[in-house]
matplotlib code that plots the C-alpha trace (Angstrom):
import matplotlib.pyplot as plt

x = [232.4, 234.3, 231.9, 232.3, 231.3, 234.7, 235.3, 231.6, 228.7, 230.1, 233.0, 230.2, 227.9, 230.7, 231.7, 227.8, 227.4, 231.1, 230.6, 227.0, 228.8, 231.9, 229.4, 227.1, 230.2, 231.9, 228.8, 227.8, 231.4, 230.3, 227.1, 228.6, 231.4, 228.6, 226.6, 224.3, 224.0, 224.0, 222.8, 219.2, 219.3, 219.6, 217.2, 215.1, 215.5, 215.0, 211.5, 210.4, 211.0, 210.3, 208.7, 205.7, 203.0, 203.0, 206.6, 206.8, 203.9, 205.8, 208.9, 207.5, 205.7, 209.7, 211.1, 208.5, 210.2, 213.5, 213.5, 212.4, 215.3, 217.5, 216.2, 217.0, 220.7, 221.0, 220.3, 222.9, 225.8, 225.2, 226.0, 229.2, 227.0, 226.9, 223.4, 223.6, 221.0, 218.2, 217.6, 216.6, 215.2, 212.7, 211.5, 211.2, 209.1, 207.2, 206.3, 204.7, 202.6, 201.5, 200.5, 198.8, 197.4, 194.4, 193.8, 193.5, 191.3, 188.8, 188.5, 190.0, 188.8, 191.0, 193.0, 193.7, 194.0, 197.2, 198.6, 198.7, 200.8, 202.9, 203.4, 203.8, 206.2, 208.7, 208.7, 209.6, 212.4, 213.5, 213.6, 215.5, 218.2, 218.8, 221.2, 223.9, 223.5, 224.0, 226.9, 228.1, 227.4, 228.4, 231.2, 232.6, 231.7, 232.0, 228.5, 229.6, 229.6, 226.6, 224.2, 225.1, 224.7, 221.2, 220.5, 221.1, 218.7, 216.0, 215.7, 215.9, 212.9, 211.1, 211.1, 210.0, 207.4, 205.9, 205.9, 205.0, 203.1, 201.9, 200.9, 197.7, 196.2, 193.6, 195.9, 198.5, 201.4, 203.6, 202.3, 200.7, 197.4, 196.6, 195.4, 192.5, 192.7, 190.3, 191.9, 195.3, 196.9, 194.8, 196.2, 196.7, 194.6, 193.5, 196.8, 198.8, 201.0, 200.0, 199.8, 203.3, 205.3, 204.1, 204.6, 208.4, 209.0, 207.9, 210.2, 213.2, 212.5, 212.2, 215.2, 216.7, 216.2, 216.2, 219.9, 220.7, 219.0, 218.2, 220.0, 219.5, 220.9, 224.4, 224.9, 224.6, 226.9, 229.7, 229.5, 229.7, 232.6, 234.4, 233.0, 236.1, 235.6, 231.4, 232.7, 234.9, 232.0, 229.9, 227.7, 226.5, 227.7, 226.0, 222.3, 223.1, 224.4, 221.5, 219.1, 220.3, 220.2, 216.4, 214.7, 217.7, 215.8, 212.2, 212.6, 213.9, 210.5, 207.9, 209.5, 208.5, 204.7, 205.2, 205.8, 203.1, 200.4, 201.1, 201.3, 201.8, 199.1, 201.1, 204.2, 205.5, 207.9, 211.9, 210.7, 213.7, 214.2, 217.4, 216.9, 218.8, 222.3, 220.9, 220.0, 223.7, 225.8, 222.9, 223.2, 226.8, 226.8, 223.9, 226.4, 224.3, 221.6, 218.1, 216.7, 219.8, 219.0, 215.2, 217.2, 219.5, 216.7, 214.3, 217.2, 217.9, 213.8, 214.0, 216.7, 215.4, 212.2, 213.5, 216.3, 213.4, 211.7, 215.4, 216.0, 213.3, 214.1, 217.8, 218.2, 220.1, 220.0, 218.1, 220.9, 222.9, 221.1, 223.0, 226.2, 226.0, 225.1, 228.2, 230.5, 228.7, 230.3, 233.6, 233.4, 232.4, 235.3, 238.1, 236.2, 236.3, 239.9, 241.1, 239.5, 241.1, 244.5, 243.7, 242.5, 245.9, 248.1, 246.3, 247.0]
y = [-67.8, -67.7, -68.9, -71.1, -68.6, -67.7, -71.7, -71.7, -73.6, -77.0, -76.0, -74.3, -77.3, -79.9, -77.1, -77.8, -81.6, -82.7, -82.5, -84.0, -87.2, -87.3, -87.0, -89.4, -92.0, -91.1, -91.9, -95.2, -96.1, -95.9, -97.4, -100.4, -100.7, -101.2, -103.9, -101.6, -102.0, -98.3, -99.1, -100.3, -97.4, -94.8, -96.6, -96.3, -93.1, -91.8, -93.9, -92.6, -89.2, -88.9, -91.4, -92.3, -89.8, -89.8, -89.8, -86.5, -84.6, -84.6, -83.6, -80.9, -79.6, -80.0, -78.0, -74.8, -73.6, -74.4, -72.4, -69.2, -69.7, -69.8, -66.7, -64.9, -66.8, -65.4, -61.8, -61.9, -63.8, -61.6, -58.2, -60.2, -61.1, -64.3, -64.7, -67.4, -66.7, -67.6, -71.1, -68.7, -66.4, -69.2, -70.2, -67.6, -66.5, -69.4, -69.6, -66.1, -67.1, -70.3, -68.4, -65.4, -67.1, -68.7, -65.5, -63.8, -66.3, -65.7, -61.7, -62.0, -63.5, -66.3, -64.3, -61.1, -63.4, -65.4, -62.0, -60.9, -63.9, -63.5, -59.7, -60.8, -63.5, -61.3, -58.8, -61.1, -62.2, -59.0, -57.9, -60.9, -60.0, -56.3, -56.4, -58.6, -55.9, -53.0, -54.6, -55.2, -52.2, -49.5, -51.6, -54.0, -56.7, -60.2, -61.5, -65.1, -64.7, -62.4, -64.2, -67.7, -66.4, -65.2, -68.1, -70.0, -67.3, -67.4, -70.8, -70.7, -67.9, -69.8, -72.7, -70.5, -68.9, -72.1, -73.8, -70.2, -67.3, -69.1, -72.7, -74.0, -75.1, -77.1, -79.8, -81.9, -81.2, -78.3, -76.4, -73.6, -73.5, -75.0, -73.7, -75.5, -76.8, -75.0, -72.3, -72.7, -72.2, -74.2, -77.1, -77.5, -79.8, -82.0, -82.9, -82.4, -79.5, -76.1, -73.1, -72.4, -74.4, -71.3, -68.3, -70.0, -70.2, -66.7, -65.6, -67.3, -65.7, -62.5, -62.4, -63.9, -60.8, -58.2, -59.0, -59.7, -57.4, -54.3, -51.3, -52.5, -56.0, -54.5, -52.2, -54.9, -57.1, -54.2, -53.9, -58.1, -58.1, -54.9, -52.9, -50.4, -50.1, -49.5, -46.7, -45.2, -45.1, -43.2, -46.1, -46.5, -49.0, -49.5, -48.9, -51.6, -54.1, -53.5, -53.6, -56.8, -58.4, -57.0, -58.9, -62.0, -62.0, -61.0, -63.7, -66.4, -65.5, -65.9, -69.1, -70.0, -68.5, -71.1, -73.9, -73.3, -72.1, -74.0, -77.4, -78.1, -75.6, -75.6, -75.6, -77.8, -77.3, -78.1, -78.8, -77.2, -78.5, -76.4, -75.8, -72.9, -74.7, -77.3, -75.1, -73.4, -75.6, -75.8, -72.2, -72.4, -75.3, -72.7, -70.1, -67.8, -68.9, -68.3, -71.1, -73.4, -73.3, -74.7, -77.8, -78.4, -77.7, -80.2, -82.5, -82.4, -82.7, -85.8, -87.2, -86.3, -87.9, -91.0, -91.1, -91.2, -94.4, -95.7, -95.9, -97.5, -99.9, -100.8, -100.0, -96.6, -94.0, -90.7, -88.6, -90.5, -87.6, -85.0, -86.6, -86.8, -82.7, -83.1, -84.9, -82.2, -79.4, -80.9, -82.3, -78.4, -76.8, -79.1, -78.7, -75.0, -75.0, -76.8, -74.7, -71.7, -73.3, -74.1, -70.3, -68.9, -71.5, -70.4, -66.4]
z = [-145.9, -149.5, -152.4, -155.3, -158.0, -159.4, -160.4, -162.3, -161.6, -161.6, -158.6, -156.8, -157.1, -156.1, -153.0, -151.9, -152.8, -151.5, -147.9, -148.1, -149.6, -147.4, -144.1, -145.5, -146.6, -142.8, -141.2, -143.1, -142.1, -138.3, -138.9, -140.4, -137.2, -134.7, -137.3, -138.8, -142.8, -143.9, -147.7, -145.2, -142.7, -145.4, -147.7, -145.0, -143.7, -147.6, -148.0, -144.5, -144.8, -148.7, -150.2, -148.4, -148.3, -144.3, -144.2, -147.0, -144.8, -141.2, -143.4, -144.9, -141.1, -139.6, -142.2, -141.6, -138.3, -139.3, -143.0, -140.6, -138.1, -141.5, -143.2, -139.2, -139.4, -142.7, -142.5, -139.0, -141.1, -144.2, -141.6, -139.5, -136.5, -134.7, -133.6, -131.2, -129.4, -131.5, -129.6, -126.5, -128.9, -130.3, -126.8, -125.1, -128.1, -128.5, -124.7, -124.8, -128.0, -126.7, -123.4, -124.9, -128.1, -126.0, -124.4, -127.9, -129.4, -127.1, -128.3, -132.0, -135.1, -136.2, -138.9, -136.6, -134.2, -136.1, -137.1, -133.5, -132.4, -135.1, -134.0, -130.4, -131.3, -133.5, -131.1, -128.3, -130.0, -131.3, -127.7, -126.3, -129.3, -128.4, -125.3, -127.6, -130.0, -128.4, -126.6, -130.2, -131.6, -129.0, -126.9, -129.1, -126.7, -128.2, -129.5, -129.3, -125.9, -125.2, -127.6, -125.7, -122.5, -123.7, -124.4, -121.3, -119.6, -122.3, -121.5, -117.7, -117.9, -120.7, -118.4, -115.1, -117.0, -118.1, -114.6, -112.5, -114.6, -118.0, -116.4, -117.0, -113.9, -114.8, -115.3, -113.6, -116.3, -116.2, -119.6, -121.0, -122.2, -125.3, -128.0, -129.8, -133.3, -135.5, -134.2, -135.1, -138.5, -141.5, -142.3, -146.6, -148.8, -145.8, -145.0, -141.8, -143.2, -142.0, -143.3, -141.7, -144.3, -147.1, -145.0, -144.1, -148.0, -148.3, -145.6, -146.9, -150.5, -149.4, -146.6, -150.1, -152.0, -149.4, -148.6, -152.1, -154.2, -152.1, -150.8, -147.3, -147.2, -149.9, -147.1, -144.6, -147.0, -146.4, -142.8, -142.9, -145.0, -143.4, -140.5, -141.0, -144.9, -144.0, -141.5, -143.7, -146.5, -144.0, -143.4, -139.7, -138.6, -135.0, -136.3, -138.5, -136.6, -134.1, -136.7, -138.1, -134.9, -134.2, -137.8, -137.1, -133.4, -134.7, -137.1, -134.4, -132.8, -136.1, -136.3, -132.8, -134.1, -136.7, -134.7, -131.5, -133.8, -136.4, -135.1, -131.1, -129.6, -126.6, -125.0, -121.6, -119.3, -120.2, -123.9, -126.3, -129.7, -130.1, -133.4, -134.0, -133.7, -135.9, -138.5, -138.4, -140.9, -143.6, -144.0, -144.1, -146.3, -148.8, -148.6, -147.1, -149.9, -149.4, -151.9, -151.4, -147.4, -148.3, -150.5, -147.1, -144.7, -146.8, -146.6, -142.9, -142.3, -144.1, -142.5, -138.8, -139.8, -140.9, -138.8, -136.0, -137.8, -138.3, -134.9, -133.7, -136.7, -136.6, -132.9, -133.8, -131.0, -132.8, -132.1, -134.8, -137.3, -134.7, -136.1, -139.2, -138.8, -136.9, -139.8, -142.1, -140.5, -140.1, -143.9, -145.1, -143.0, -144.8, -148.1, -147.6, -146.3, -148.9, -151.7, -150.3, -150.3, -154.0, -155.3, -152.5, -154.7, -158.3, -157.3]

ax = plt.figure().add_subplot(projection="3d")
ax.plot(x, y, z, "-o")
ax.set_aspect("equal")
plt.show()
């Protein structure tokens, strides 16, 4: 992805804001076809998810997991990777902490006991992320491809493991264990935000400034932008890629740490929030931006919390949020297409 800093501030800040407007315009357009007034669904949406006190503290929970998953998208873009995989990366991670995490409170203090399924979590995920990577690394093998197919059998296993090996059997529904409350991360100035939303701001800041501002993340920056130009300047190329694949995965999996001991406790059978995918055009639309990807990820939590209340409200199906992510994407493509046809026609 090209950015906007060679037209200034104000061409990078329209590049950023333009296909927010044009999705939100496309979609009101739909909305209004099937007899919906969009001015009231997004009014609504925006006092739901903002502007009520209830409404701003779910927001704020969503965006926790979701920030993570962009800090691990983020360090994979910045080094050329395509890190599909993290949907299967999340589950599977967040099955194995929500299985092990009762077993550990019962012979950890609560602190050591976090830490551990943090540890356990990242390293899951790492794990799940290393046979894409050394397909990429050593044979060239297409990571689309590999991470997808991950994927599907992250989520097949998760799924296995929560109905065979990890159920709980004292009861009737096929899920793990769960986790009790005072257990499970504090929540912040008697609220119902955990302490995952800080940790995920931390993460994002410092993926932010390893990849921007450290030896490490310019040398990932060259392989991203050339793999042949980082070969020829001795760099190695393959430990690399694996490595940025391993925190990318590692990351996938805190995230899912965030989300089971953060908030649900627990995980049941066939649940997958897929919010790796989700979380793709926001740090497309950030440019690879640590802080911008906290404005866009605030902004989609917002929108899939409202959206929820919306729908129950003006009768619009929940997944109407999934298409305006949808118009998003399409919106930043043409922006971004049109932008190089403009700097092409300048040269």
């Amino acid at each position: 992805m090209t950015g906007g800093a060679s037209h200034g501030p104000l061409g990078a800040a329209l590049r950023l804001v333009l296909p927010v407007a044009l999705a939100l315009l496309a979609g009101g357009a739909l909305l209004a076809a099937v007899g919906v007034d969009p001015l009231a669904y997004y009014a609504h949406v925006v006092r739901r998810g903002m502007l009520t006190w209830l409404g701003l503290q779910e927001t704020l929970t969503r965006m926790a997991p979701l920030l993570v998953l962009g800090a691990s998208l983020i360090v994979a873009f910045r080094a050329g990777v395509w890190n599909l995989g993290v949907d299967g990366q999340f589950l599977l991670a967040a099955v194995t902490v929500a299985a092990a995490a009762p077993l550990l409170a019962e012979h950890l203090p609560g602190g050591l006991m976090l830490a551990a399924g943090f540890v356990l979590a990242a390293a899951v995920g790492a794990a799940w992320s290393l046979v894409p990577a050394l397909l990429k690394a050593y044979r060239q093998v297409n990571e689309i491809i590999t991470t997808l197919m991950m994927t599907f059998l992250g989520v097949g296993l998760a799924n296995t493991l929560v109905k065979l090996a990890f159920r709980d059997p004292g009861t009737t529904v096929a899920q793990t264990r769960t986790l009790a409350v005072e257990d499970r991360l504090p929540r912040l100035f008697d609220t119902i935000v955990t302490g995952g939303l800080p940790i995920a701001l931390v993460v994002v800041v410092v993926v932010h400034l390893l990849v921007t501002r450290t030896a490490w993340g310019m040398r990932l920056r060259v392989v991203g932008a050339s793999p042949k130009a980082a070969l020829h300047a001795g760099l190695a190329v393959p430990g690399l890629t694996v490595a940025a694949f391993a925190v990318s995965g590692g990351l996938a999996g805190a995230a899912a740490a965030i989300e089971v001991l953060g908030v649900r406790g627990l995980v049941q059978a066939d649940w997958n929030p897929a919010y790796g995918l989700t979380v793709i055009p926001f740090v497309f639309l950030a440019r690879f931006n640590g802080f911008a990807v906290i404005a866009f990820t605030f902004l989609f939590s917002m929108l899939s919390i409202g959206g929820e209340s919306a729908s129950r409200r003006f009768g619009v199906p929940h997944y109407y949020i999934l298409v305006l992510v949808g118009l998003l994407l399409v919106f930043l493509a043409l922006v971004d297409y049109l932008g190089e046809r403009r700097r092409k026609a300048a040269a």
